[in-house]
C-alpha positions as CSV (number, residue, x, y, z in Angstrom):
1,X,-5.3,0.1,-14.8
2,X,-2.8,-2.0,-13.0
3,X,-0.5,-1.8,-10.3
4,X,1.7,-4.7,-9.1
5,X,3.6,-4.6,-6.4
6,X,6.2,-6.7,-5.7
7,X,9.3,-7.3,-3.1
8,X,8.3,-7.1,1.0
9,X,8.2,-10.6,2.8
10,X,9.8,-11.8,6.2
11,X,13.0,-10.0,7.6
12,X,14.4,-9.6,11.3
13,X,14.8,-6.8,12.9
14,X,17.6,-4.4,11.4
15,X,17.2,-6.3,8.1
16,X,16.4,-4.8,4.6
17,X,13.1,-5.1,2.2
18,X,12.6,-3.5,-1.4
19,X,9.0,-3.0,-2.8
20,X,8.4,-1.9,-6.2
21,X,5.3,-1.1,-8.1
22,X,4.8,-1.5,-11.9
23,X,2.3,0.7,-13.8
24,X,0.2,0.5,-17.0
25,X,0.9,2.9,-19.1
26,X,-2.9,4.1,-18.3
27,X,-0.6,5.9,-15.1
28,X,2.3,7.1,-16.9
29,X,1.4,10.3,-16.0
30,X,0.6,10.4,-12.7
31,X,2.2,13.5,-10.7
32,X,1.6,11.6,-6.8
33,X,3.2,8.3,-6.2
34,X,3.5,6.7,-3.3
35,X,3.6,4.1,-0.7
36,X,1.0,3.5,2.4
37,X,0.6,0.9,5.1
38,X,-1.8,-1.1,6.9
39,X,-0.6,-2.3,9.9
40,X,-2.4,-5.3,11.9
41,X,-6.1,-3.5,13.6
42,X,-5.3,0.0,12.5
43,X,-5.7,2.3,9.9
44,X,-4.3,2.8,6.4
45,X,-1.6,5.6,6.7
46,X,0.9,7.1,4.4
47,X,4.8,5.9,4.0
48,X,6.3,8.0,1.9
49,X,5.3,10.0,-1.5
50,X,6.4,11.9,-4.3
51,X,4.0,14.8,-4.6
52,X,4.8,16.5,-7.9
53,X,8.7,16.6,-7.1
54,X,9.2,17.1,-3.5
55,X,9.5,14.0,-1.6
56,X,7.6,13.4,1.4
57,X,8.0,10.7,4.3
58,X,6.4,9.9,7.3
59,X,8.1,10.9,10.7
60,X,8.6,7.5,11.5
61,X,10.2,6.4,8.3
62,X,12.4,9.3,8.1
63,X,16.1,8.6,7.3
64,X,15.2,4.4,7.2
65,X,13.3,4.5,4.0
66,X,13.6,5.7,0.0
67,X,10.9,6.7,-2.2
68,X,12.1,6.1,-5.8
69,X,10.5,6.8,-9.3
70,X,11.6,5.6,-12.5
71,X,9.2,6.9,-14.9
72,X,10.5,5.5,-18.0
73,X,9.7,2.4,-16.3
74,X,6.6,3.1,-14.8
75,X,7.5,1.8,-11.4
76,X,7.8,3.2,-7.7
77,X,10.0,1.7,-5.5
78,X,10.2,1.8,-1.6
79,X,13.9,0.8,0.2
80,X,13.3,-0.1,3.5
81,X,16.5,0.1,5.8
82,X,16.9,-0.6,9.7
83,X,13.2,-2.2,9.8
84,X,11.8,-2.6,13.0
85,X,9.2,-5.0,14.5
86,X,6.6,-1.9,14.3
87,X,7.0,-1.3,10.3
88,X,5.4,-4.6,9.5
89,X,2.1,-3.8,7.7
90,X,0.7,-4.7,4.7
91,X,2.0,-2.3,2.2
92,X,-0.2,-0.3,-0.5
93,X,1.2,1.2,-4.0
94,X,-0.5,4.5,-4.8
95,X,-0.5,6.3,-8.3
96,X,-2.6,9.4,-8.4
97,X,-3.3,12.3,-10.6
98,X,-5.0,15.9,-9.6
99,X,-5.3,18.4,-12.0
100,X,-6.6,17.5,-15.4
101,X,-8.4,14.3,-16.1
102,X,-7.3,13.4,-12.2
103,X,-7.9,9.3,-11.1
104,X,-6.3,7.1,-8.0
105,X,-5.5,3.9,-8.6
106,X,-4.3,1.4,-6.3
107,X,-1.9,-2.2,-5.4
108,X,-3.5,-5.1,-3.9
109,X,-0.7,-4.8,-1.2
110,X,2.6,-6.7,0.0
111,X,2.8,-8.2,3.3
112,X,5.6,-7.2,4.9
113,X,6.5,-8.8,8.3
114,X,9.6,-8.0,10.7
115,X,10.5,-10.7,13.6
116,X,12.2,-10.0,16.9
């Protein structure tokens, strides 16, 4: 199975960054997508997700960023609004599935760096 990610990259402050994540069909039916981060020296940690139809976002994301599915597709997408210099991170595409036959599968990761 692969996920590609795409998007993320260099932005100022305040600026804008899209991410997206493609699927083979292997995770068309995945019921947990998501988005995590790795920022410089510390641990992974989640971003946002969409856990079986509820959304979920991290406290510090809230109201900045948008978890978005197209499942025809097979993608995830993360809009990131009103970055600051402490969401750069290397960011992680997630596609899970609990229940029956259950697997995780994850991106190789986008850089994505905001200046002052």
């Amino acid at each position: 199975v692969q996920l590609v990610e795409s998007g993320g990259g260099l932005v100022q402050a305040g600026g804008s960054l899209r991410l997206s994540c493609a699927a083979s069909s292997e995770a068309s039916n995945a019921n947990i997508v998501g988005w995590y981060r790795q920022p410089p020296g510390k641990e992974r940690e989640r971003v946002a997700l969409i856990n079986r139809g509820t959304t979920e976002y991290a406290p510090s994301v809230q109201g900045r960023f948008t978890i978005s599915r197209d499942q025809y597709r097979n993608t995830v997408n993360l809009q990131m609004n009103s970055l600051k210099i402490e969401d750069t991170a290397v960011y992680y595409c997630r596609m899970s599935r609990v229940g029956i036959e259950p697997y995780t599968y994850w991106g190789r990761g986008r850089q994505v760096t905001v200046s002052s």
